[in-house]
C-alpha positions in Angstrom: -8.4 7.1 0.2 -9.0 10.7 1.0 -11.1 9.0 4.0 -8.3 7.3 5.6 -7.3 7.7 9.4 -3.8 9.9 10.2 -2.1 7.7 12.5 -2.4 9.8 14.9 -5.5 8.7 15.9 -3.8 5.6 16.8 -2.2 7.4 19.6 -5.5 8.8 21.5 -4.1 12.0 21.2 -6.2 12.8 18.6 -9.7 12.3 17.9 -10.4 12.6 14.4 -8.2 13.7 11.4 -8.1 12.8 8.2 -5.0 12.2 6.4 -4.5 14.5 3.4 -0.7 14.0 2.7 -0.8 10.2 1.3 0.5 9.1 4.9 3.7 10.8 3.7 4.3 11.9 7.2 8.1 13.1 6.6 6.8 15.7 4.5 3.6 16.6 6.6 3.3 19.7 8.3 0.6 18.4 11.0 3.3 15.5 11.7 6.2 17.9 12.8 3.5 20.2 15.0 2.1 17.5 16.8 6.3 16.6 17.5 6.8 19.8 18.6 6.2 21.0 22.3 7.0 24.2 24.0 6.4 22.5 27.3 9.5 20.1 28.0 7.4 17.9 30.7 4.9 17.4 28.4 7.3 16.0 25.5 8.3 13.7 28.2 5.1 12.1 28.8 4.5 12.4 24.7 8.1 10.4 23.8 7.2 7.7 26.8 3.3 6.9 24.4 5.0 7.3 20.8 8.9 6.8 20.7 10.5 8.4 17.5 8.5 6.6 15.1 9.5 3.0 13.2 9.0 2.8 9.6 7.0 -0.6 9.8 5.3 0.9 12.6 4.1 3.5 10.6 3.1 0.6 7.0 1.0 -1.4 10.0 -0.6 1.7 10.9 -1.6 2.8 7.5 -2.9 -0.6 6.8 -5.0 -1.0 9.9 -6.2 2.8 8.9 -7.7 0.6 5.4 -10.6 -1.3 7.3 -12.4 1.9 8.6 -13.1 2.8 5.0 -16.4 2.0 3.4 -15.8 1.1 -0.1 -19.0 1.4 -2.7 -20.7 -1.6 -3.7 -19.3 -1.2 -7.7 -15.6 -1.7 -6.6 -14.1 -5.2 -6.6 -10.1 -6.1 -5.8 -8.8 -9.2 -6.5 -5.3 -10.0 -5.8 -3.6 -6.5 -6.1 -5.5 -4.8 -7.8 -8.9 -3.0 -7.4 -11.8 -2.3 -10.4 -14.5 0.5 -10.0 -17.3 -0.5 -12.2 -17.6 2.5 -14.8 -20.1 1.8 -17.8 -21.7 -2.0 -18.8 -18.4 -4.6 -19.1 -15.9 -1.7 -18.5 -14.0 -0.6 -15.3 -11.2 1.7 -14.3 -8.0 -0.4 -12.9 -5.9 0.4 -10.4 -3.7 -1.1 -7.3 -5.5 -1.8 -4.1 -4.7 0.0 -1.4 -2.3 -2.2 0.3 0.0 -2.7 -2.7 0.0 1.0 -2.9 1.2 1.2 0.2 4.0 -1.6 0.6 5.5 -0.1 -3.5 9.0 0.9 -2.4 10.6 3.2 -5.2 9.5 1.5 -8.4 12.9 2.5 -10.8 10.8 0.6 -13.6 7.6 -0.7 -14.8 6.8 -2.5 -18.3 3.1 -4.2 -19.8 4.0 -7.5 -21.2 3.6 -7.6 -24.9 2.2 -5.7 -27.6 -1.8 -7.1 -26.7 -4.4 -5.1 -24.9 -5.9 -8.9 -24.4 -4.8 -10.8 -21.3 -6.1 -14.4 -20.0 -6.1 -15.0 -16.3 -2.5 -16.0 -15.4 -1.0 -14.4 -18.2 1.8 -12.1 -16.9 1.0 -8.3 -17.4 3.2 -6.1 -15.8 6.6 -6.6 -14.6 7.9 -3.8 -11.8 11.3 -3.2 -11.0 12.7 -1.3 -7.9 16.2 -0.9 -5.8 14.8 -4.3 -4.2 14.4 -6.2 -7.4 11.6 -6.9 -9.6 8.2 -8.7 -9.3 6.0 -10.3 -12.3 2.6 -9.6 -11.9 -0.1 -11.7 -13.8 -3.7 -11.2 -15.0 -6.0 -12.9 -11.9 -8.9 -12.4 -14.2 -9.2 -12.2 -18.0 -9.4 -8.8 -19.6 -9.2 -6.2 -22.4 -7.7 -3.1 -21.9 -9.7 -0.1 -23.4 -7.0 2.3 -22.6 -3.2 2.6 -22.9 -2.2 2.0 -19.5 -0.7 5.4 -17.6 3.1 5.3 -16.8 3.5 3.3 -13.4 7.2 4.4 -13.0 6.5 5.6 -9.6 4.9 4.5 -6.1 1.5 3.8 -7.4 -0.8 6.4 -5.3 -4.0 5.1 -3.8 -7.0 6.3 -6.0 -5.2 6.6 -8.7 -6.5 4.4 -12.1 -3.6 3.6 -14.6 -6.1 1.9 -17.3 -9.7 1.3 -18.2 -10.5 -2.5 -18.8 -13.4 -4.8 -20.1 -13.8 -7.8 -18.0 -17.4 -9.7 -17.4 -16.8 -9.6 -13.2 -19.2 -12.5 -13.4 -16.8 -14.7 -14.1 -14.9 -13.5 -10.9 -14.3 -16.4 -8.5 -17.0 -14.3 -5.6 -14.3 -15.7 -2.7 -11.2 -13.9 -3.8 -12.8 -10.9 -5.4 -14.7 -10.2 -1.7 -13.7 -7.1 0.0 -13.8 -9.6 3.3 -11.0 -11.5 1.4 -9.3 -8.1 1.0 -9.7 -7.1 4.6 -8.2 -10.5 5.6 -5.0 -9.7 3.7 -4.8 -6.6 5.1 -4.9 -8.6 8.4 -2.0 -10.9 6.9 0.1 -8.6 6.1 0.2 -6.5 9.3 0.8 -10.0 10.9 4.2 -10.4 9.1 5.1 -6.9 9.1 5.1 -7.2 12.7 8.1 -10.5 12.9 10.1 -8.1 11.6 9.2 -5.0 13.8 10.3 -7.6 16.8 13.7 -8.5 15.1 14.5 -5.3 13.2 13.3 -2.6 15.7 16.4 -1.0 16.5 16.9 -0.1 12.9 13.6 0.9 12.2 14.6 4.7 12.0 17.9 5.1 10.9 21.0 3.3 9.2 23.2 1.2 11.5 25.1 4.6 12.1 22.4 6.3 13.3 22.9 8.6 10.3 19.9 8.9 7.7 16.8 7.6 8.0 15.4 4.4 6.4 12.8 5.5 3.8 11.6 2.4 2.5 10.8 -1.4 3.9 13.1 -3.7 1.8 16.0 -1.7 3.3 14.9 -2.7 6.8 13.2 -6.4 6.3 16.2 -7.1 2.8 15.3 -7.4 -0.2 14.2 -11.1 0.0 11.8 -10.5 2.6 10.3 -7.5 0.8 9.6 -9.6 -2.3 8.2 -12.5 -0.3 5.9 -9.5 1.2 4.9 -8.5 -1.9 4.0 -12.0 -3.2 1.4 -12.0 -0.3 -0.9 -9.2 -1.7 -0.2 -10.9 -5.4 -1.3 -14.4 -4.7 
């Protein structure tokens, strides 16, 4: 991830420039000096190309920002999650990149039961959040080798919370494809972009115009968010 695009880019106002800040442009000091402008003219012409920026505008962007990187050859996602081949049967487990993006403030996270052995469609973890709570299952049988690290916040991109053993032979080779994960990507954006159209003029702030929205299911609802989320997990 340390690859990815700044969305910047995506305005032609900048060439090239990596984002270092987890595309947590609130807090990014590059963000509020490219908003800044001593020349008033020229904030004019900037405000008419990027109006004060949309929350979903800003998720497409950092999902479109996904398919210019080049992932090795030893990692594999499936579903939500992504597995970087460490030594023989074993690999490090994490979320893919576009569930660690579209996580909204995870309040909660729990492993199912007291096995480190899962069968594919077993449930595994369940997540909870402000918007409600998803089941995720196992889309692949499994052993964990490792206690799984606490995922009681927005899962970062990179980030492993486990080690597994899984034979990736046994991996159905269409939905473990990284073109399979690029097409999601694609899938994604496409309905993130329904709601842009219906929910743009709350796509910055509350109704009131008072503090800004920080996270999608309180733009899109709650419903809408999980039905998002279901996207990346099936």
């Amino acid at each position: 991830m340390d690859e990815l695009n700044c969305i910047w880019i995506s305005t032609n106002l900048v060439k090239d420039k990596l984002c270092n800040n987890n595309f947590d442009c609130d807090n990014c000091s590059f963000d509020k000096d490219m908003r800044k402008n001593k020349n008033r003219m020229e904030i004019v012409d900037f405000n008419s190309i990027l109006p004060e920026r949309n929350l979903l505008d800003d998720v497409i962007n950092k999902l479109n920002s996904l398919k210019h990187f080049t992932y090795p050859s030893n990692h594999y996602f499936i579903n939500c999650f992504v597995l970087k081949k460490f030594i023989g049967d074993t690999h490090f487990l994490g979320f893919n990149p576009v569930m660690s993006i579209l996580i909204d403030n995870i309040t909660g996270a729990c492993k199912y039961g007291s096995n480190h052995s899962f069968a594919k469609d077993d449930k595994f973890i369940k997540i909870e959040g402000d918007w409600g709570s998803i089941d995720i299952v196992s889309p692949f049988d499994f052993a964990l080798e490792s206690e799984l690290l606490p995922v009681n916040l927005k899962p970062e991109s990179g980030k492993w919370i486990g080690i597994v053993k899984t034979n990736i032979e046994n991996f159905d080779s269409i939905n473990s494809s990284k073109e399979n994960y690029f097409k999601s990507i694609d899938t994604v954006c496409a309905n993130l972009k329904k709601y842009v159209k219906k929910y743009v003029t709350v796509g910055t702030t509350m109704y009131d115009g008072g503090e800004r929205l920080k996270y999608i299911h309180q733009i899109i609802g709650k419903e809408n968010y999980i039905k998002l989320l279901l996207l990346v997990l099936s």
